[in-house]
C-alpha positions as MATLAB code, in Angstrom:
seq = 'XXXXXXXXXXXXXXXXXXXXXXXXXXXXXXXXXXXXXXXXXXXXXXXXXXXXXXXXXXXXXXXXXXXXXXXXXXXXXXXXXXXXXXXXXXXXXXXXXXXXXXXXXXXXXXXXXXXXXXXXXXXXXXXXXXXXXXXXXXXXXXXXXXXXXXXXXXXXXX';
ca = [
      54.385 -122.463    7.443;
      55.842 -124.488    4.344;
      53.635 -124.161    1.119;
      53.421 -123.983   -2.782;
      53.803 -120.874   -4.698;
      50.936 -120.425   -7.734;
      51.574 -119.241  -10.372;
      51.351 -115.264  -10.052;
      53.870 -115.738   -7.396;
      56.084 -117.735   -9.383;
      55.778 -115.257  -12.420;
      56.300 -112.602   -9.902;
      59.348 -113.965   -8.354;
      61.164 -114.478  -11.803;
      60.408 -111.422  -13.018;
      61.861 -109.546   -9.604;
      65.220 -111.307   -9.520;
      68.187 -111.299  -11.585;
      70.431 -113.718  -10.256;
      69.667 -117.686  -10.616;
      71.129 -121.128  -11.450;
      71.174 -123.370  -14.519;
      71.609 -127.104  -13.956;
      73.002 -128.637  -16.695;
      73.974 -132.495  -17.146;
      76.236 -133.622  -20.339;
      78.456 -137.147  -20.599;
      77.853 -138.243  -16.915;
      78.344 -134.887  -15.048;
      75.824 -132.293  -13.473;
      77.317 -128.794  -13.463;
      75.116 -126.217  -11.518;
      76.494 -122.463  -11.910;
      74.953 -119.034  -11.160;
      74.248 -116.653  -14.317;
      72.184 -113.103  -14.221;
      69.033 -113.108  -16.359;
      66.164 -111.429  -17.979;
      62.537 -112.866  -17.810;
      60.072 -111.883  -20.394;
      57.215 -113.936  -19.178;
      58.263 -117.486  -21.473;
      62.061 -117.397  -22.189;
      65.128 -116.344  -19.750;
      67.741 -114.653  -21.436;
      71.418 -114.883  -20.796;
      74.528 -113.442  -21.931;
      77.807 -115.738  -21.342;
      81.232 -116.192  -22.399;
      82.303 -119.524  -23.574;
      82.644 -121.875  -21.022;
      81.785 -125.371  -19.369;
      77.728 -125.061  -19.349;
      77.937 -123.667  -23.185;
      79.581 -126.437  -24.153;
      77.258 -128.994  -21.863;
      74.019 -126.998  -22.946;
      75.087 -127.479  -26.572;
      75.680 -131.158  -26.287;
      72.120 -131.158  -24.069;
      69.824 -128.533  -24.411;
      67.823 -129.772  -21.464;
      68.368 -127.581  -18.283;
      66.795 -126.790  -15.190;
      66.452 -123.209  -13.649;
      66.610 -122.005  -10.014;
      65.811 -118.543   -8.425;
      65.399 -117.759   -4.472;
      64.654 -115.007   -2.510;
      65.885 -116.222    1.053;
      65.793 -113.446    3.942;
      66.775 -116.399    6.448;
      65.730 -119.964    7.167;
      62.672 -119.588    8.130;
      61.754 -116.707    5.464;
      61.977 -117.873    1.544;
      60.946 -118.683   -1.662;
      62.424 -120.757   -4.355;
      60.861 -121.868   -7.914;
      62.509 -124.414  -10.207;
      61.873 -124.954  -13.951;
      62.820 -126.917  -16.565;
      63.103 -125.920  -19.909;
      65.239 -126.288  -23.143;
      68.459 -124.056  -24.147;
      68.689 -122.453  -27.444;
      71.619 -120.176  -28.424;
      70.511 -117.152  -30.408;
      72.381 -116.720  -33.324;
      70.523 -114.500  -35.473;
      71.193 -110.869  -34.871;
      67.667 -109.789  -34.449;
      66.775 -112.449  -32.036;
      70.094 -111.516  -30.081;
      70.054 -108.333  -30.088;
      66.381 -108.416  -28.855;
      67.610 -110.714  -25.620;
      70.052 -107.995  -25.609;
      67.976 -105.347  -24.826;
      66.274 -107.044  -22.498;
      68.793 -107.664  -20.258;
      70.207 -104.245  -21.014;
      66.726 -102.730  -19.746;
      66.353 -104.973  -16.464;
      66.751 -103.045  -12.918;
      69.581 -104.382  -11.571;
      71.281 -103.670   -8.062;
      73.388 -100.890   -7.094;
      76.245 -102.723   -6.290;
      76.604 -104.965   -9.261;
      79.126 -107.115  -10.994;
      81.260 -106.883  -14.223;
      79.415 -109.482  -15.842;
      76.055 -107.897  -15.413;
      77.444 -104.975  -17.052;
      76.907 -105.949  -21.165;
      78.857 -102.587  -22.075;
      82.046 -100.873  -20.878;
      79.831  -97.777  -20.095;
      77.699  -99.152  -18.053;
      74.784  -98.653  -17.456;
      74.611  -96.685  -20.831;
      74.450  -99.046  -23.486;
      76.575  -99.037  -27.031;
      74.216  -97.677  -29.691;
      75.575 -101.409  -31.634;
      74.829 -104.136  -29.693;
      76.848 -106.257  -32.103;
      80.071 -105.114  -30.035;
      79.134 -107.214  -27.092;
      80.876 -109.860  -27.180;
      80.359 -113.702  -26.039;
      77.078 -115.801  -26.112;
      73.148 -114.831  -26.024;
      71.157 -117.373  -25.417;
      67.435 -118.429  -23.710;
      65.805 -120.991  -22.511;
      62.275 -121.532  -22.853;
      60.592 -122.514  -19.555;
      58.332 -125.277  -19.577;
      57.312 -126.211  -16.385;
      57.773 -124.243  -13.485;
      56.979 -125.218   -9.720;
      57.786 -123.036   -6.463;
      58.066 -123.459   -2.570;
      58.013 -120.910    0.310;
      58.657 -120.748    3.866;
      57.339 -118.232    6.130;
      57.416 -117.944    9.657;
      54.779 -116.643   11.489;
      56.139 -112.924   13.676;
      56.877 -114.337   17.528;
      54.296 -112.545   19.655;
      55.743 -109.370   21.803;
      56.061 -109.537   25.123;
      56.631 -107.311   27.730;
      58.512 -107.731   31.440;
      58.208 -104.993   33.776;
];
């Protein structure tokens, strides 16, 4: 069965991952890359280092955001939204995204850049010493698919 996700599932499926995609388009090229994130309900938060979509979401702010949850082909869920890029300057603001993505439950088995401190997964007291960009983007419209299979009957041979 191929439906629509509404909207508790959609919330629900952003707020349970931590890996997704920005699209980004800037002078005639589309760059879609994977980045971890934070979710707080309106805004996801990212921390990045300078790069190819910084300098494309600077020259236009307009993005579009992917998540997934795929067990196999016939077994997923995907929501896309589209929303607006703003780099957090101010230390309050980015420290708050900070924390955020400091306090999300992340895997196990994890990745460097997930890790926002070199003690990971304790924090530095000063956030201030994390290096590279914080920025959000502000989710505006938001629309989700799913696929689910229905369980093949069991049967028995004697």
């Amino acid at each position: 069965m191929i439906g629509k996700l509404n909207i508790a599932q959609i919330e629900s499926l952003l707020n349970e991952k931590v890996l997704g995609h920005i699209g980004c388009y800037a002078g005639d090229q589309i760059y879609v890359v994977p980045v971890s994130y934070a979710y707080d309900g309106k805004y996801v938060f990212v921390h990045s280092l300078e790069g190819k979509k910084i300098e494309m979401m600077r020259r236009n702010p307009s993005v579009c955001f992917q998540v997934d949850d795929t067990h196999n082909m016939a077994n997923w869920r995907s929501v896309i939204a589209w929303g607006h890029f703003e780099e957090l300057s101010d230390m309050t603001e980015r420290n708050e995204a900070l924390k955020k993505l400091i306090d999300r439950h992340l895997p196990l088995v994890s990745s460097e850049t997930t890790h926002l401190g070199g003690i990971w997964p304790f924090p530095p007291e000063d956030l201030s010493v994390i290096k590279g960009i914080v920025f959000r983007i502000e989710l505006k419209e938001k629309t989700g698919r799913f696929e689910k299979s229905e369980p093949a009957p069991l049967t028995f041979t004697v």
